[in-house]
C-alpha positions in Angstrom: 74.4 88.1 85.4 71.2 87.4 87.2 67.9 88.4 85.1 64.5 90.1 86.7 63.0 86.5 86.2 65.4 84.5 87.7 65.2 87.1 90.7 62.1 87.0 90.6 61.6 83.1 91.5 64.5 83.6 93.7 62.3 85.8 95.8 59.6 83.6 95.7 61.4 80.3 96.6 62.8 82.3 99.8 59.3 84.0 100.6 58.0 80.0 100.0 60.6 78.5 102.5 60.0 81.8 104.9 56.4 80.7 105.2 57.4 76.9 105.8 59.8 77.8 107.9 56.4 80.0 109.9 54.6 77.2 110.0 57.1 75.2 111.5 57.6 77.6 114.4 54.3 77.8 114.7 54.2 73.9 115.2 57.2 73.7 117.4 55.1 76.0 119.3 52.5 74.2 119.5 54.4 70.8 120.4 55.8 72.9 123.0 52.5 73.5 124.9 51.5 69.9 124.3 54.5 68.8 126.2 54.2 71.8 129.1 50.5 70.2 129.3 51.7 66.9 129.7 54.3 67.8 132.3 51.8 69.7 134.2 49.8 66.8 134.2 52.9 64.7 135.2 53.5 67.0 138.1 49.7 66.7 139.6 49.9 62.6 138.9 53.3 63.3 140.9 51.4 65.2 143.8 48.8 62.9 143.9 50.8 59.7 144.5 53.3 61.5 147.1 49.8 62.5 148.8 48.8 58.4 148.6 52.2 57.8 149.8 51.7 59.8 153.3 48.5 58.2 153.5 49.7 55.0 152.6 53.0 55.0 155.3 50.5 56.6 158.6 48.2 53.3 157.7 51.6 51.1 157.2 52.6 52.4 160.7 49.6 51.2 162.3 49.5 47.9 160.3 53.4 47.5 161.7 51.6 47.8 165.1 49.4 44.7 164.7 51.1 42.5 162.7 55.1 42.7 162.8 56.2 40.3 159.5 53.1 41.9 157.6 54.6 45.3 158.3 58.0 44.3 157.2 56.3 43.4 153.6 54.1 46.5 153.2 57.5 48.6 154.0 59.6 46.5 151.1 56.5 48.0 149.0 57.0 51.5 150.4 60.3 51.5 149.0 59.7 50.4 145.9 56.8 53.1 145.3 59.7 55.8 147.0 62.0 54.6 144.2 59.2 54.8 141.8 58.6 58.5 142.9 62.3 59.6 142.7 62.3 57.8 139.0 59.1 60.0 137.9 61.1 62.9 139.4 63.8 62.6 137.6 61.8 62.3 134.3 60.1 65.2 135.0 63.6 67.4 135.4 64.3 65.4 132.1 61.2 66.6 130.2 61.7 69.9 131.7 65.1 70.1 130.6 64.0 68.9 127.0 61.5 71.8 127.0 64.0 74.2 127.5 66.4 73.0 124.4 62.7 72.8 122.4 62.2 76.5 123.5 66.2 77.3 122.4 65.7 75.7 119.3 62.2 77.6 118.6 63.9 81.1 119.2 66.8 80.2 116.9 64.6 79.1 114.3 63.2 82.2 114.8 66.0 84.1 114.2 66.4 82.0 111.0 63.3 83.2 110.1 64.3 86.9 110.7 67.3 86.9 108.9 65.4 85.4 105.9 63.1 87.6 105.8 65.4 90.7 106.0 67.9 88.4 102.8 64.8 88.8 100.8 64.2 92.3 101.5 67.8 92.9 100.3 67.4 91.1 97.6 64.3 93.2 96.8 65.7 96.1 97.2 68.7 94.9 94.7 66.2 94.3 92.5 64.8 97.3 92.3 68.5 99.2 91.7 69.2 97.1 89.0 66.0 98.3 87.2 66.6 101.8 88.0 69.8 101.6 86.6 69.0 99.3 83.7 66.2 102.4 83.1 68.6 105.5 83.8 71.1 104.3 80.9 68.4 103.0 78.8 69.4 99.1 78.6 67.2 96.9 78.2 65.6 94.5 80.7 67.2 91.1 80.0 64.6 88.7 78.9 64.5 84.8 80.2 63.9 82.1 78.1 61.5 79.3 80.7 63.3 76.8 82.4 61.1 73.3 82.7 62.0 71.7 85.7 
């Protein structure tokens, strides 16, 4: 049979790992926006190299006008920057997709949380039974000897 003590401290452990378990939510959360910043800032480096790129193959087309071999060159570049571009892309569908799992990890931990919370209500609630009863047919509360940990 579980004392009041021993409940007690059971209560407290799971209102202890409910608050770590806060904080952790709270920095997942946080990670999160780091890594939406960072993707945003992806996504404008992206923008502004496709932007280059345009710029870059209307001056290559002109260059291929003057100077036939050196054109040929400056194009094998082109399509190693094109590759590079369609490599950042896919990162960025990557990092998007890894933001998603980090937000469906985030709400089930939140539901962790929730369902914590409502165990240690319950337990609470138990608690309080117990010493109503304990009280209504006049028993005494059990007393704890101290556990050293």
């Amino acid at each position: 049979m579980t004392t009041l003590q021993e409940l007690e401290i059971r209560v407290t452990r799971l209102e202890e790992r409910s608050d770590n378990q806060r904080e952790d939510i709270r920095v997942i959360g946080s990670e999160a926006s780091k890594i939406l910043l960072t993707q945003d800032e992806i996504l404008k480096v992206q923008r502004t190299h496709t932007q280059k790129i345009d710029v870059l193959d209307e001056k290559f087309d002109r260059l291929d006008e003057k100077v036939g071999k050196l054109a040929t060159v400056v194009g094998g570049h082109s399509e190693t920057l094109a590759g590079h571009t369609q490599t950042l892309a896919g990162h960025t569908q990557t990092l998007a997709g890894h933001t998603q799992t980090l937000a469906g990890h985030t709400q089930t931990l939140a539901g962790h949380t929730q369902t914590l919370a409502e165990h240690t209500q319950t337990l609470a609630m138990h608690t309080r039974m117990f010493e109503t009863l304990f009280a209504h047919f006049g028993i005494p509360l059990p007393t704890e000897e101290p556990q050293h940990n």
